[in-house]
MDAnalysis code that builds the backbone (N, CA, C; Angstrom):
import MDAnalysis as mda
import numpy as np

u = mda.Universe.empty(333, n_residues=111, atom_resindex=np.repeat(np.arange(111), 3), trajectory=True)
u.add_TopologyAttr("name", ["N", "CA", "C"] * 111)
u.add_TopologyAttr("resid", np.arange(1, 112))
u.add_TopologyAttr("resname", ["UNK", "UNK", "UNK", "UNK", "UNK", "UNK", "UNK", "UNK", "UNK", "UNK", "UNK", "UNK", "UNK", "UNK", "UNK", "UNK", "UNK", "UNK", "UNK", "UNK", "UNK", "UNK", "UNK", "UNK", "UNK", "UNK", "UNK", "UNK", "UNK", "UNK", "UNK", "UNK", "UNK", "UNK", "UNK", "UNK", "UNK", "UNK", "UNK", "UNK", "UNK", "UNK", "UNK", "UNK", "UNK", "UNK", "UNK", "UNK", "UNK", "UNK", "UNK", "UNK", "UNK", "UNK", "UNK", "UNK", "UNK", "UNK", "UNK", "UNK", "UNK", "UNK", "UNK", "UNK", "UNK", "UNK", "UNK", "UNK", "UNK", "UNK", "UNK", "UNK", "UNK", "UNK", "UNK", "UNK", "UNK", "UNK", "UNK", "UNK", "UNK", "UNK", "UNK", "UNK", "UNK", "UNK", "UNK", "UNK", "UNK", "UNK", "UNK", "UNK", "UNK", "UNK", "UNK", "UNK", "UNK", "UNK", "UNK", "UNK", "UNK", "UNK", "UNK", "UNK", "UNK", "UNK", "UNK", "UNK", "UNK", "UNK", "UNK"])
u.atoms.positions = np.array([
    [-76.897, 130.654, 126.097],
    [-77.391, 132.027, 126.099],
    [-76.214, 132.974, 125.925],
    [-75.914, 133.979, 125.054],
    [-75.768, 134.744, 125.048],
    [-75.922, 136.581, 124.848],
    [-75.023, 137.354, 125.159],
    [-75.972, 138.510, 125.083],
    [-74.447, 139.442, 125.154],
    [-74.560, 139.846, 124.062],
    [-73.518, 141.220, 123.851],
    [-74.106, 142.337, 123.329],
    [-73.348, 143.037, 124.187],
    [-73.372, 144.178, 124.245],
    [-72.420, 145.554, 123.189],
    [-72.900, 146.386, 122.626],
    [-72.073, 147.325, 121.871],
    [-72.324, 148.572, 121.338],
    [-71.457, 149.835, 121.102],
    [-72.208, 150.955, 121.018],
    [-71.255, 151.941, 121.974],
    [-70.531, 151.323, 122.903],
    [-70.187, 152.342, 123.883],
    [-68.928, 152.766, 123.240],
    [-68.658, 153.492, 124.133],
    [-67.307, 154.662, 123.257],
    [-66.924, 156.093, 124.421],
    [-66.049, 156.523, 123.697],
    [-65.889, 157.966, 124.565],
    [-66.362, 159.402, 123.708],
    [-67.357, 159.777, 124.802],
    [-68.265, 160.910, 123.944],
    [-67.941, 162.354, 125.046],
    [-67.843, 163.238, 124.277],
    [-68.461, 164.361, 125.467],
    [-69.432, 164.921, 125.591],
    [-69.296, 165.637, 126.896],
    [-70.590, 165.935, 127.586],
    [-71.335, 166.192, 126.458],
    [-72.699, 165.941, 126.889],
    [-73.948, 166.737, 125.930],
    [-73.951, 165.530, 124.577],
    [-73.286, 165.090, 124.684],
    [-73.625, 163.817, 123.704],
    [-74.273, 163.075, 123.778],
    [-74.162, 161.971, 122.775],
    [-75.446, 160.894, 122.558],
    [-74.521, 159.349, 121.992],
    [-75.116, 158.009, 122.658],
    [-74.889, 157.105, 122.638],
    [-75.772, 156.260, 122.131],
    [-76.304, 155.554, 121.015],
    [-76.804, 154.253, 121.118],
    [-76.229, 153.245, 121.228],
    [-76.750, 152.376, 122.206],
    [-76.226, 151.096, 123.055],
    [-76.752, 149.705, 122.479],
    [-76.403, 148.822, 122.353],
    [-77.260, 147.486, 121.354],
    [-76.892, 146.237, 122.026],
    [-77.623, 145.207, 122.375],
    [-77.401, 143.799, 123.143],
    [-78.108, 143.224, 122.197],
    [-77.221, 142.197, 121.589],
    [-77.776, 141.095, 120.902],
    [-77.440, 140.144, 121.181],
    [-79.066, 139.575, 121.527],
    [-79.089, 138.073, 122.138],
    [-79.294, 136.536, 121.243],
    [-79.425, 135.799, 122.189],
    [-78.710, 134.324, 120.802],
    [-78.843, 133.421, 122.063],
    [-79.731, 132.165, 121.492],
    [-79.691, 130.953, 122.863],
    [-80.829, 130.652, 123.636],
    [-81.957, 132.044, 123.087],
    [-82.743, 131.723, 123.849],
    [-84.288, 132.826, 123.028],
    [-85.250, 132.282, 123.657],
    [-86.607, 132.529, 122.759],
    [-86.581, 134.369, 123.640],
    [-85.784, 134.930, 122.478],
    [-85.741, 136.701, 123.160],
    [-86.942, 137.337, 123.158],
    [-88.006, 136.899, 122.377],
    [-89.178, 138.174, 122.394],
    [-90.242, 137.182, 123.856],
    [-89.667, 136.511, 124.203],
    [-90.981, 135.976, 125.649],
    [-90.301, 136.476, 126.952],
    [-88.628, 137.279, 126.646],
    [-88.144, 137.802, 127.944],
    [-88.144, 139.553, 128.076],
    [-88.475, 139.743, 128.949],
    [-88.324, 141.301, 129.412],
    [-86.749, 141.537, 129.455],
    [-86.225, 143.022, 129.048],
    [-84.743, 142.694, 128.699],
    [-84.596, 144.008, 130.364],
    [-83.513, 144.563, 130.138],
    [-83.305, 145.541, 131.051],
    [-81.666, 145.692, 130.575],
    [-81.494, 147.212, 131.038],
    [-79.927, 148.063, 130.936],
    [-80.217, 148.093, 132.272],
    [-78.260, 148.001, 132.638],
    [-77.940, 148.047, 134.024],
    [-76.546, 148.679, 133.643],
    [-76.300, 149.764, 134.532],
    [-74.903, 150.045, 134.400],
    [-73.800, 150.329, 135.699],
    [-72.584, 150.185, 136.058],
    [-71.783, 149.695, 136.953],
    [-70.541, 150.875, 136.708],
    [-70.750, 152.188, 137.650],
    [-69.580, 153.039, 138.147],
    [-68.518, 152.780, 138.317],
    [-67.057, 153.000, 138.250],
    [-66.081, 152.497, 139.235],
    [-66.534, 152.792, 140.817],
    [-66.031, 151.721, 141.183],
    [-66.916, 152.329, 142.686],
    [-67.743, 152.102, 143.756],
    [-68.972, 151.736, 142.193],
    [-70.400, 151.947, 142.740],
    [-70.715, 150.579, 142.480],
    [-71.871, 150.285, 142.767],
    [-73.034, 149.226, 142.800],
    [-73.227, 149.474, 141.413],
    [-73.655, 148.140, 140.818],
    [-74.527, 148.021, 139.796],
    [-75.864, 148.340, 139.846],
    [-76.222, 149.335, 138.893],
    [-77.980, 150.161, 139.443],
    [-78.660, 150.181, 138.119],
    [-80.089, 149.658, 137.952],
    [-80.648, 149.346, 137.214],
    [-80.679, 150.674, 136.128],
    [-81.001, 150.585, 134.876],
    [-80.994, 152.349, 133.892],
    [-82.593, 151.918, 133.750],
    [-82.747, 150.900, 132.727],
    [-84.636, 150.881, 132.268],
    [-84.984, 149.533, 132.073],
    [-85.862, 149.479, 132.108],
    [-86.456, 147.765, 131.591],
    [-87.638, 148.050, 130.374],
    [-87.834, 147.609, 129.685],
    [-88.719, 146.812, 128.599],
    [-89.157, 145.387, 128.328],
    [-90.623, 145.500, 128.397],
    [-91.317, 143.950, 128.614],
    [-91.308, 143.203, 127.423],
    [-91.171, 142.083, 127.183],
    [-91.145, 141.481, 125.919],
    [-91.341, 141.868, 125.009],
    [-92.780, 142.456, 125.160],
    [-93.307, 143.244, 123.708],
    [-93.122, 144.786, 123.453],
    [-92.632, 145.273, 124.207],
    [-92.294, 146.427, 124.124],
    [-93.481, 147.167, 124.777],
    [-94.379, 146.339, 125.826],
    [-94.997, 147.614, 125.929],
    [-95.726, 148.417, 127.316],
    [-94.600, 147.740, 128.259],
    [-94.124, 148.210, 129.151],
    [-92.818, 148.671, 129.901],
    [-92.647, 150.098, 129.651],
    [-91.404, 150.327, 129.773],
    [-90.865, 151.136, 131.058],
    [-89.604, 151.227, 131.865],
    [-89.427, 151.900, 133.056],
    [-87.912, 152.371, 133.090],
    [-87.470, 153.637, 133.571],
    [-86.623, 153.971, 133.673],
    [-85.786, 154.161, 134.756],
    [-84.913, 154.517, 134.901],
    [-84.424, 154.942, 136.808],
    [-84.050, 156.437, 136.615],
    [-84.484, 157.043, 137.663],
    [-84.886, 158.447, 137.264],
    [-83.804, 159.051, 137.010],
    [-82.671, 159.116, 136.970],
    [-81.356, 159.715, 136.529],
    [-81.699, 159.221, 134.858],
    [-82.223, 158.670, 134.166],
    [-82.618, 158.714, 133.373],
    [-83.236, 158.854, 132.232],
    [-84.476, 159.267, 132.776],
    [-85.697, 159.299, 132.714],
    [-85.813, 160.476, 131.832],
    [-86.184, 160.836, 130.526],
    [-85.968, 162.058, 130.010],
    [-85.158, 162.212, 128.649],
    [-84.008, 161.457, 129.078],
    [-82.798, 161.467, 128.076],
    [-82.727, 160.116, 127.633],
    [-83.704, 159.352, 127.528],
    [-82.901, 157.191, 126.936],
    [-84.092, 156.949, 126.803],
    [-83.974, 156.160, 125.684],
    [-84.580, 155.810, 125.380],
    [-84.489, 154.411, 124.814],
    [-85.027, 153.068, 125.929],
    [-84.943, 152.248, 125.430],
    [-86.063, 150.999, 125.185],
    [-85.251, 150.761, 123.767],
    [-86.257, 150.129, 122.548],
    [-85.893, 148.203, 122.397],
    [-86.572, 147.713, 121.772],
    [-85.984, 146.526, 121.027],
    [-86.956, 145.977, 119.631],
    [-85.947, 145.043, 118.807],
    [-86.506, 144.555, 117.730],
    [-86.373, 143.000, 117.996],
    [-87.461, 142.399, 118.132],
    [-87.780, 141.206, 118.177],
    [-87.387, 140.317, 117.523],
    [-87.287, 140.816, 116.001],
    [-87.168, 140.330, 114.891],
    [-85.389, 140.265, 114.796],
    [-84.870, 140.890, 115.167],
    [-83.168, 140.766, 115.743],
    [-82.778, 140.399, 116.338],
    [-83.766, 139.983, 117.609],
    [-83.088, 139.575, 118.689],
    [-82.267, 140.606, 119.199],
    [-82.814, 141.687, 119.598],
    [-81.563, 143.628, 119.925],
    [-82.718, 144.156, 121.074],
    [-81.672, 144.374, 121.827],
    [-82.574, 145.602, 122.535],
    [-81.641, 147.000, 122.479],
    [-82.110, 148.077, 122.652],
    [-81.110, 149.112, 122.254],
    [-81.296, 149.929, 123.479],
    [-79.956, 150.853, 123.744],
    [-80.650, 152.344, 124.714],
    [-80.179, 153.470, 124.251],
    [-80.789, 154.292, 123.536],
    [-80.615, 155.440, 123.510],
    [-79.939, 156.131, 124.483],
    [-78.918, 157.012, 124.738],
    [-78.691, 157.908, 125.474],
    [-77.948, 159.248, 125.148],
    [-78.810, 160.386, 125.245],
    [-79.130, 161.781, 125.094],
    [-78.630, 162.505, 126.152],
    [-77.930, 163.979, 125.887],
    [-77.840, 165.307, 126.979],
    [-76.775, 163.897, 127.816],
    [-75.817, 163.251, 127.394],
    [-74.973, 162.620, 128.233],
    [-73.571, 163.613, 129.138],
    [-73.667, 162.670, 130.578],
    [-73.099, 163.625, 131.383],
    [-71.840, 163.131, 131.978],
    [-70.978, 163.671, 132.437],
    [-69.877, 162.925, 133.366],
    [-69.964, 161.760, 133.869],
    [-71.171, 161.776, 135.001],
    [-71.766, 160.891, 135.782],
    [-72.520, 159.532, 134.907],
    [-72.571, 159.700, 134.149],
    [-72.827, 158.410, 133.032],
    [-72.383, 157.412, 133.040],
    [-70.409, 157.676, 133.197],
    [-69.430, 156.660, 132.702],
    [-69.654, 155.911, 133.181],
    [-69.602, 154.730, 132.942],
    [-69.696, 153.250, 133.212],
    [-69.671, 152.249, 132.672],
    [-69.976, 151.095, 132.694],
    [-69.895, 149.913, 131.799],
    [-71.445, 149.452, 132.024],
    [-71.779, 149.983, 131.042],
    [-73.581, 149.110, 130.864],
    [-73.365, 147.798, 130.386],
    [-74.561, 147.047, 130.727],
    [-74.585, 145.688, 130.964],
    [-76.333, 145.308, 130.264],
    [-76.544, 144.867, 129.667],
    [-77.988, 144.097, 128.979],
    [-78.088, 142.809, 129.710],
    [-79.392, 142.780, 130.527],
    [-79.727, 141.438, 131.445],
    [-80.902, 141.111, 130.587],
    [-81.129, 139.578, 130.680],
    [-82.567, 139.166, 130.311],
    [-82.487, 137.975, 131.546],
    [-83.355, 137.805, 132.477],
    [-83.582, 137.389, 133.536],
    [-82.253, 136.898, 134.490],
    [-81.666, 135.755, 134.401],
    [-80.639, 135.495, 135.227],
    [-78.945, 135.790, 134.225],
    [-79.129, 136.088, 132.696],
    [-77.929, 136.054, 131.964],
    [-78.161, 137.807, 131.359],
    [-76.454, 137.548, 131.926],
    [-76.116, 138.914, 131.589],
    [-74.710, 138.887, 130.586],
    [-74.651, 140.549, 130.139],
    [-73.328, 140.069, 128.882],
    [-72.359, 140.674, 129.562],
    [-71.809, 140.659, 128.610],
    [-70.156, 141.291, 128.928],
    [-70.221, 142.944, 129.433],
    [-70.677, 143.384, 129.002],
    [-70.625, 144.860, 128.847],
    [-70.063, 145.705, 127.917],
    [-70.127, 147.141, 127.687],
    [-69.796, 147.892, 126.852],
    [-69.384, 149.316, 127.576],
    [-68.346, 149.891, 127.391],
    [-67.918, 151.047, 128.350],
    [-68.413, 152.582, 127.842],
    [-69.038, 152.965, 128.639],
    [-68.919, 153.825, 128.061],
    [-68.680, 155.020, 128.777],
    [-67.647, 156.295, 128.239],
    [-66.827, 157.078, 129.298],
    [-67.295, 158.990, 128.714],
    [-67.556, 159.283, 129.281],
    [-68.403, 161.089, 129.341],
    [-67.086, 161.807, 129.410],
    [-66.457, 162.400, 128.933],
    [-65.496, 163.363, 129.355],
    [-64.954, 164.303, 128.148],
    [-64.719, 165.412, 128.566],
    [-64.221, 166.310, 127.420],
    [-62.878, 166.449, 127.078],
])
């Protein structure tokens, strides 16, 4: 199984990120994927999940508004949009599909 992650970068405030995990190793459209992202600092805290088929989706409310996240089956990708990006953003997001997670991708808010 694998699952990488890419997309992150250094943006400022009020910017926008798309985020991309492409997976490999395993039958991707029968797993629910999820973004998770990790503060210096802080705990790792869930961002959104999407169900296999895309068609149940959930956010964590610091979220909720501004991301938007998608996937293509047919790629094996799940993506996250992220919009109106803020300081409090920075982190290293992470793409889980049940117990395997990737590397991560950094991504840092600052002007």
């Amino acid at each position: 199984v694998q699952l990488v992650e890419s997309g992150g970068g250094r943006v400022q405030p009020g910017g926008s990120l798309r985020l991309s995990c492409a997976a490999s190793g395993f039958t991707f459209s029968t797993y629910a994927m999820s973004w998770y992202r990790q503060a210096p600092g802080k705990e790792r805290e869930l961002v959104a999940t999407i169900s296999s088929r895309g068609g149940t989706i959930n956010y964590a409310a610091s979220m909720r508004g501004r991301s938007t996240i998608s996937r293509d089956n047919a790629k094996n990708t799940v993506y996250l949009q992220i919009n109106s990006l803020k300081p409090e953003d920075t982190a290293v997001y992470y793409c889980r599909a049940y117990a395997y997670w990737g590397q991560g991708t950094q991504v840092t808010v600052s002007s």
